[in-house]
GUSEZA-786734 format. One record per residue (C-alpha): residue number from 1; x, y, z. Coordinates in steps of 0.2 Angstrom, whole numbers, padded with zeros to 4 digits, always signed. Layout:
% residues N
<node NUM; <X; Y; Z>>
...
% end
This chain:
% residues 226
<node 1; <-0418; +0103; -0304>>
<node 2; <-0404; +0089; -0300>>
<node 3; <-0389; +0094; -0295>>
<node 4; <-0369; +0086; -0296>>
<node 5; <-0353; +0089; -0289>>
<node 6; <-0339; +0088; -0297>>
<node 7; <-0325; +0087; -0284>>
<node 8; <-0305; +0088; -0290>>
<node 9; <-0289; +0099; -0286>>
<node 10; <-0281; +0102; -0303>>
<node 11; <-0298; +0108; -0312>>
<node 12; <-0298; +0093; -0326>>
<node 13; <-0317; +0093; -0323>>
<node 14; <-0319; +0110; -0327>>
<node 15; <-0321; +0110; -0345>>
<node 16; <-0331; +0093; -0345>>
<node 17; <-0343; +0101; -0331>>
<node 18; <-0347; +0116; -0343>>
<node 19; <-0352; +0105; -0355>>
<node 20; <-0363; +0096; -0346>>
<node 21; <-0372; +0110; -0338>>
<node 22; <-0373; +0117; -0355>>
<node 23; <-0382; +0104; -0364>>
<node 24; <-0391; +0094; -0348>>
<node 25; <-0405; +0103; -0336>>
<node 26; <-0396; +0101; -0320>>
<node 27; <-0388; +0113; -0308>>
<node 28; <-0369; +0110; -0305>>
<node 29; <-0359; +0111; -0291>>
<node 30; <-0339; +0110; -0286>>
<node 31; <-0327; +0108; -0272>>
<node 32; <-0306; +0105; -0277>>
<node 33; <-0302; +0098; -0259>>
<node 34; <-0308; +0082; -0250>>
<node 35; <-0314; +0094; -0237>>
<node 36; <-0324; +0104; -0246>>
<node 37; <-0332; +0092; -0254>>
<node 38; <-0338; +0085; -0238>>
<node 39; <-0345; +0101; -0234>>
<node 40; <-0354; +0104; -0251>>
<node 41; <-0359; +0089; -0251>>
<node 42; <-0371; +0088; -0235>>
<node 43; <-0377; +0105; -0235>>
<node 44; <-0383; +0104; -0255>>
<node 45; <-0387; +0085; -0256>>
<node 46; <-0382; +0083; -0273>>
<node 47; <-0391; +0068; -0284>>
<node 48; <-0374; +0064; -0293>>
<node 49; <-0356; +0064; -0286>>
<node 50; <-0340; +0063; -0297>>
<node 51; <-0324; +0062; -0286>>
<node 52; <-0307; +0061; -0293>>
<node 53; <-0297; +0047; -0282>>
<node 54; <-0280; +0057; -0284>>
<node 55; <-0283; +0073; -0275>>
<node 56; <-0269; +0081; -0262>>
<node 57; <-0272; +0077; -0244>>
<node 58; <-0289; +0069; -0242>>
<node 59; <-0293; +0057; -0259>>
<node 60; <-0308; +0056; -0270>>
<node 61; <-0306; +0038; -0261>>
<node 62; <-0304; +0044; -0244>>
<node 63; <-0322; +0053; -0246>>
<node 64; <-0331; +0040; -0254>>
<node 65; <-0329; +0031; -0241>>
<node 66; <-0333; +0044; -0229>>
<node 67; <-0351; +0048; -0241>>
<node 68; <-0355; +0028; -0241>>
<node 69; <-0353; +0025; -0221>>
<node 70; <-0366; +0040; -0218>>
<node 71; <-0382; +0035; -0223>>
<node 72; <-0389; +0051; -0231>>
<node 73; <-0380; +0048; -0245>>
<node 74; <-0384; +0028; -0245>>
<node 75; <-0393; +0031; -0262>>
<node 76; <-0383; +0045; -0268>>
<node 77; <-0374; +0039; -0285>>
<node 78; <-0353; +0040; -0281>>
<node 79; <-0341; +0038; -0296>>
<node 80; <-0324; +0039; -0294>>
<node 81; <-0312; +0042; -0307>>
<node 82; <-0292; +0037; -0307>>
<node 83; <-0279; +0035; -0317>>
<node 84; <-0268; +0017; -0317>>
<node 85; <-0263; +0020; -0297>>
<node 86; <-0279; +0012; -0292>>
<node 87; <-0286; -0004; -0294>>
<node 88; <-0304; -0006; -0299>>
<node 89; <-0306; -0020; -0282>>
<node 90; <-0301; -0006; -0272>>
<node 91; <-0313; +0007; -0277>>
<node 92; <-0328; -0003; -0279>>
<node 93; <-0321; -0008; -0259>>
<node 94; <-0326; +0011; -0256>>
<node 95; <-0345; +0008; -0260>>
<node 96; <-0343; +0019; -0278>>
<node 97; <-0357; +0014; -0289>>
<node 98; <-0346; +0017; -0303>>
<node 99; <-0327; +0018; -0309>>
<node 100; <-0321; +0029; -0322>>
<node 101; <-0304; +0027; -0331>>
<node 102; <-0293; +0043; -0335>>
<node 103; <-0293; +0051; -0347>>
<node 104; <-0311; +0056; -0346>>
<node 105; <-0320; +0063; -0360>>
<node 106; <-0335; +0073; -0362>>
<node 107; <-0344; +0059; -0370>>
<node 108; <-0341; +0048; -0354>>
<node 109; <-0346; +0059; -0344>>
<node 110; <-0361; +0063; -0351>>
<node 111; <-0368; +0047; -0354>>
<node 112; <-0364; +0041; -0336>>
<node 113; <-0375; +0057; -0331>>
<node 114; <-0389; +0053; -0343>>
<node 115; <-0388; +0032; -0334>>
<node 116; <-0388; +0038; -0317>>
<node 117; <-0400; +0053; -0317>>
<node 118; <-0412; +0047; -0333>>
<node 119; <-0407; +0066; -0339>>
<node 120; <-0410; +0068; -0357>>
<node 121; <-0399; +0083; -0368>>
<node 122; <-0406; +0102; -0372>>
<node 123; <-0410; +0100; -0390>>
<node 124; <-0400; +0114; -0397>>
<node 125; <-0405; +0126; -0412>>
<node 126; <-0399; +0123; -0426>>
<node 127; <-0391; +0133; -0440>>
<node 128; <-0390; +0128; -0457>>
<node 129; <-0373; +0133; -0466>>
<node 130; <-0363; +0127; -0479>>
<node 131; <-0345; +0132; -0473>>
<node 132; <-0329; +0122; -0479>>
<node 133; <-0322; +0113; -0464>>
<node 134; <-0306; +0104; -0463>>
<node 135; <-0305; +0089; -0451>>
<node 136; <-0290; +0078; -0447>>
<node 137; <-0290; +0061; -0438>>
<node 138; <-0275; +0051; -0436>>
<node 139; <-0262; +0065; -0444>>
<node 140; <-0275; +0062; -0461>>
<node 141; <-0281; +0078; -0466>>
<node 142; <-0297; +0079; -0476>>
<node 143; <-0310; +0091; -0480>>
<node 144; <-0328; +0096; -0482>>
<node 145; <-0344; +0106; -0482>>
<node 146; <-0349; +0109; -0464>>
<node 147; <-0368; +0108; -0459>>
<node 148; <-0383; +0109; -0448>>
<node 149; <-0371; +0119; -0436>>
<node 150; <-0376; +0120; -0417>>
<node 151; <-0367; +0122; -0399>>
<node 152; <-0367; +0103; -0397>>
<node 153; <-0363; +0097; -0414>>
<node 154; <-0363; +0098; -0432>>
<node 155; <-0362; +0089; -0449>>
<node 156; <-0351; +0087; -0460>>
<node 157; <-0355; +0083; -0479>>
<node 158; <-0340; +0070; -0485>>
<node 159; <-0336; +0057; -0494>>
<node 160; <-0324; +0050; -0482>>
<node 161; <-0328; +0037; -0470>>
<node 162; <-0325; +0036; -0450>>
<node 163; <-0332; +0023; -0438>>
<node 164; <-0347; +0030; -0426>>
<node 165; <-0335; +0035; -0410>>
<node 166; <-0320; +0042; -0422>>
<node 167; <-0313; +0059; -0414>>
<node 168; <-0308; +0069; -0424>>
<node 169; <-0298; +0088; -0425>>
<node 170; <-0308; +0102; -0435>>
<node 171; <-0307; +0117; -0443>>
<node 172; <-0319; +0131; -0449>>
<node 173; <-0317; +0149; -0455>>
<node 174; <-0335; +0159; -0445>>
<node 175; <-0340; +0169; -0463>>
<node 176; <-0351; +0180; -0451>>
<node 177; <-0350; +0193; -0440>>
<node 178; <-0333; +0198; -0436>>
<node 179; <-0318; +0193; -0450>>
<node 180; <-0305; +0184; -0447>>
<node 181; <-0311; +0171; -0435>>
<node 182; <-0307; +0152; -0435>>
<node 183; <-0315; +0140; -0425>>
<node 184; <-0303; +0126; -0419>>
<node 185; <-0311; +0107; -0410>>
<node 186; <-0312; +0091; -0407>>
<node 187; <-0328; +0081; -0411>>
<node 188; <-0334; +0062; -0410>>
<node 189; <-0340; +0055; -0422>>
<node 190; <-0359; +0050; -0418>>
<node 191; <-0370; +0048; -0432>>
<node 192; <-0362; +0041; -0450>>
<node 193; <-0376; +0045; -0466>>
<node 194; <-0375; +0035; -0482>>
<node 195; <-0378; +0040; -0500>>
<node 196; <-0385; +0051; -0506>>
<node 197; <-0381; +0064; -0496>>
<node 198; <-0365; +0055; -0486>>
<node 199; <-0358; +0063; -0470>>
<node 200; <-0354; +0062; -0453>>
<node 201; <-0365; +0069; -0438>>
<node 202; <-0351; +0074; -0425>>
<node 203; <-0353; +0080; -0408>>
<node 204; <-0342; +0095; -0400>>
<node 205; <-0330; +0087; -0387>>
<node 206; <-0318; +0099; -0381>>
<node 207; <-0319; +0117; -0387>>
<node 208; <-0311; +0130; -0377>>
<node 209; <-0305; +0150; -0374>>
<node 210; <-0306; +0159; -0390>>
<node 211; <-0313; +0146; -0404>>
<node 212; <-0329; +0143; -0390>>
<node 213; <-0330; +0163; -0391>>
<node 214; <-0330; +0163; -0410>>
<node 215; <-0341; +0148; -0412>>
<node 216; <-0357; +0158; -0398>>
<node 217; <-0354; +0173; -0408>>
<node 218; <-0358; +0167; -0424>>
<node 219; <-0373; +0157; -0418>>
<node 220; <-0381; +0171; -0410>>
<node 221; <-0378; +0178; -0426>>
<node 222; <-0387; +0167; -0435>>
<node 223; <-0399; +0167; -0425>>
<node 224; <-0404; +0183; -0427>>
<node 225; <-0406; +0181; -0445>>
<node 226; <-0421; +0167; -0443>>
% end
């Protein structure tokens, strides 16, 4: 199985990194110093690197250039990701395969995985349901029926219109299991369906803490009534 290391100090990969190990066939691996990563690094030979160049002390920069000067790792995907402190000349300077902008999202993430390792997504089982959502992008709220439910993404039954890439906020009461429960996150838009059944085929892209509980409970639910 391929492996990557995700390397930061302030844990901004960490919700990104269970995404990715829950919907890709790879093993992941972390470090949150310069240092550390380093030492991950040559003992676990990872297929995929991610650095983040801001890190305390020794940089996501600093150890690019250490990875690219040592020849194990001559063919060993590096991607760096910064905010506006660095230029893009300077990282590609560093022998990085790749730069990523901050703010990364999941969807970035994910597709620079699937271009550099050829890794293609877990299908996920899915649920059919018929649950009111409500979704808002853009401070607009509108509603409809949610459907096709599943850890990676959904559908949502509407009338509304929203370009492929839209992120939008969502909202869902869970019907089953325990009461009470609401599942609150944000999606992209992947996938927009025309008449005569119009809707939108959205992708989880950050779902955290509690709403991540509700949302495996009532699958694992569901699934126990197929």
């Amino acid at each position: 199985m391929q492996s990557i290391l995700l390397v930061d100090d302030s844990g901004f990969f960490r919700e990104i990194g269970a995404q990715i190990e829950s919907r890709l066939p790879c093993r992941l691996l972390t470090a949150s110093s310069g240092t550390e990563a380093l030492t991950v690094a040559r003992k676990e030979r990872p297929d995929l690197i991610f650095l983040d160049a801001e890190m305390s002390g020794m940089t996501g920069i600093d150890v690019c250039r250490v990875l690219k000067a040592d020849s194990q790792f001559a063919h060993t995907p590096v991607l760096v990701v910064a905010g506006g402190k660095y230029r893009e000349e300077e990282i590609r300077r560093t022998g990085a395969n790749e730069w990523l902008e901050k703010p990364l999202d999941e969807a970035v993430l994910l597709e620079s995985v699937r271009r550099h390792l050829r890794l293609q997504p877990r299908a996920g089982n899915r649920s059919a349901v018929g649950w009111p959502v409500t979704f808002w992008r853009d401070g607009a709220q509108h509603d409809g029926t949610l459907r096709d439910l599943s850890r990676g993404g959904f559908f949502i039954l509407t009338t509304v219109r929203q370009p492929v890439g839209a992120r939008l906020e969502i909202s869902f009461e869970v019907p089953v299991g325990k009461p009470g429960r609401t599942v609150v996150a944000e999606a992209i838009v992947v996938r927009v369906v025309p008449d005569p059944d119009p809707g939108l085929g959205c992708r989880f892209f950050r779902i955290t803490g509690g709403p991540r509980v509700h949302l495996e409970d009532c699958l694992k639910t569901l699934e126990q009534k197929v």
